[in-house]
C-alpha positions as a Markdown table, in Angstrom:
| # | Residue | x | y | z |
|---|---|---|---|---|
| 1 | Unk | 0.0 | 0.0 | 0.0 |
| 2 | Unk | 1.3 | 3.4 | -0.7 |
| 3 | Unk | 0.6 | 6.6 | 1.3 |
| 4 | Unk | -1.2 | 8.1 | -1.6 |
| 5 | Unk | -4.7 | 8.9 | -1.1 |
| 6 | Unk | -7.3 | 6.2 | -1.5 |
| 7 | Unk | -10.1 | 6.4 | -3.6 |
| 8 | Unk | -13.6 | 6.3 | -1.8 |
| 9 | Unk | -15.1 | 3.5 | -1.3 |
| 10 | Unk | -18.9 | 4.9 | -1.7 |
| 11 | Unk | -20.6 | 5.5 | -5.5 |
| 12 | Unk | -22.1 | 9.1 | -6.3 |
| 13 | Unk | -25.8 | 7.1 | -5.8 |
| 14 | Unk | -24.7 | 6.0 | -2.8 |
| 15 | Unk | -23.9 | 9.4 | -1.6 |
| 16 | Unk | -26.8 | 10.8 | -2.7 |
| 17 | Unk | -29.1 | 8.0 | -1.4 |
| 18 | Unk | -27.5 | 9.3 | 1.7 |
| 19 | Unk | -28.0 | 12.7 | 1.5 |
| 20 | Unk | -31.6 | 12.2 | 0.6 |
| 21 | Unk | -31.8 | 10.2 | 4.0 |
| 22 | Unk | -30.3 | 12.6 | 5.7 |
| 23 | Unk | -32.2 | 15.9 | 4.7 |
| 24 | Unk | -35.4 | 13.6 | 5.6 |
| 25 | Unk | -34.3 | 13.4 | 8.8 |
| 26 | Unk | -33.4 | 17.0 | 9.1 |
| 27 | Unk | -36.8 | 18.0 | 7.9 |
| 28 | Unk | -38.3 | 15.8 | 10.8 |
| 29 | Unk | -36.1 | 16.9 | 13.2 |
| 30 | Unk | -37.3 | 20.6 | 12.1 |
| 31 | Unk | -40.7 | 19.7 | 12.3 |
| 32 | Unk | -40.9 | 18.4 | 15.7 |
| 33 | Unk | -38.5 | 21.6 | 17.0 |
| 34 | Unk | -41.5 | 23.6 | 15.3 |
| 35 | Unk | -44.0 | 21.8 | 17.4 |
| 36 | Unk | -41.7 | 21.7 | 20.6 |
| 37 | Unk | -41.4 | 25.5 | 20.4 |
| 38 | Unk | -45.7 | 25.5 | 19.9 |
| 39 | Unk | -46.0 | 23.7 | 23.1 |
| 40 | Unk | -43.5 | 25.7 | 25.0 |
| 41 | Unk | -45.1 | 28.9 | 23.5 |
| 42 | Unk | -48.6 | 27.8 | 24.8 |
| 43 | Unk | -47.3 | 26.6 | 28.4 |
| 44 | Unk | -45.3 | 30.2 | 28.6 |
| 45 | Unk | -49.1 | 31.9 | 27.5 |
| 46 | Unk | -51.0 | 29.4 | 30.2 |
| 47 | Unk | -48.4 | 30.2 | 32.7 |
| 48 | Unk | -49.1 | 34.1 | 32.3 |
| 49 | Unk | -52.7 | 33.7 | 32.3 |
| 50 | Unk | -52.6 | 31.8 | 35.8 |
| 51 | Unk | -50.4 | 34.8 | 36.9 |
| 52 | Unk | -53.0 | 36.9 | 35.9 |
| 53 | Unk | -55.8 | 34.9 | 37.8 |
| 54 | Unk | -53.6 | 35.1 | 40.9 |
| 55 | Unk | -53.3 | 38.4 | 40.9 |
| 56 | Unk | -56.9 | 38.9 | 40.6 |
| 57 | Unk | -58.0 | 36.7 | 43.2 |
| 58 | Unk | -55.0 | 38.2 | 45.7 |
| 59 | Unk | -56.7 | 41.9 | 44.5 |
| 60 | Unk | -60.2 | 40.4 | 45.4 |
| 61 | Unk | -59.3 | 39.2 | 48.3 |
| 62 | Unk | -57.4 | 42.3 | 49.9 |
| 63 | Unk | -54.1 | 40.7 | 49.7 |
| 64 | Unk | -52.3 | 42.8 | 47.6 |
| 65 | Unk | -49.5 | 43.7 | 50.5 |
| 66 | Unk | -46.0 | 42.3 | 49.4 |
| 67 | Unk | -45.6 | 40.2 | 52.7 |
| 68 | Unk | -49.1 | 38.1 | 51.8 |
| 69 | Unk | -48.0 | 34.7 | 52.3 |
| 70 | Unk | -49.5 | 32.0 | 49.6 |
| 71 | Unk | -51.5 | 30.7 | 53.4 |
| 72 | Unk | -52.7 | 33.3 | 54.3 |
| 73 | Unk | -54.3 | 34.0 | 50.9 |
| 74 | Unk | -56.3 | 30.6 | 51.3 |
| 75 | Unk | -57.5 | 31.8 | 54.9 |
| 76 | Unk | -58.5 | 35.5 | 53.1 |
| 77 | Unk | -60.5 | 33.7 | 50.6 |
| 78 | Unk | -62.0 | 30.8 | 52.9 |
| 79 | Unk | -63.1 | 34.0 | 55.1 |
| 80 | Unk | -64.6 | 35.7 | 52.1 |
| 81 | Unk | -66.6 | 32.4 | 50.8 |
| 82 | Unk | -67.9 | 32.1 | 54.1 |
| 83 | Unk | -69.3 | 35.8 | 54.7 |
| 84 | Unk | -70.4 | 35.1 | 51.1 |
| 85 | Unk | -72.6 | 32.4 | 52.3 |
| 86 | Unk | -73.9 | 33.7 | 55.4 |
| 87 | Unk | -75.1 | 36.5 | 53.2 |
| 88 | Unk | -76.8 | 34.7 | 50.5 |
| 89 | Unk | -80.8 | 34.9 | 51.0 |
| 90 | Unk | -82.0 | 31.7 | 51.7 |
């Protein structure tokens, strides 16, 4: 063997059978990144909204101070459910 450099080994066909494979897989790979970035899209839109809701029901229930703990939230709104039903007419 001499040190001079070797012919490949592969035909053009097979390279372009190859290639073929390969931009199939890149234009999967591209469609599920597309739907990936959907999903995270949606989560980062369903994660504002439920900000949203928090802050309206903290604003409802008089807990907009800074220090309201996530607790005593729940106890603010249990009270306010419970005066809610006392005052409904019967």
């Amino acid at each position: 063997m001499s040190s001079r450099t070797q012919e490949p080994q592969v035909t053009v066909e097979q390279l372009e059978t190859a290639f073929d494979e390969l931009v199939i897989h890149f234009d999967k790979t591209v469609a599920q990144l597309e739907q990936a970035t959907k999903l995270v899209a949606k989560q980062g839109q369903q994660h504002a909204e439920a900000i949203g809701w928090l802050k309206d029901i903290r604003k409802a229930a008089g807990a907009t101070a800074p220090g309201v703990s996530h607790h005593e939230l729940c106890l603010l709104i249990k009270d306010l459910r419970r005066r809610a039903f006392e005052q409904e007419p019967k």
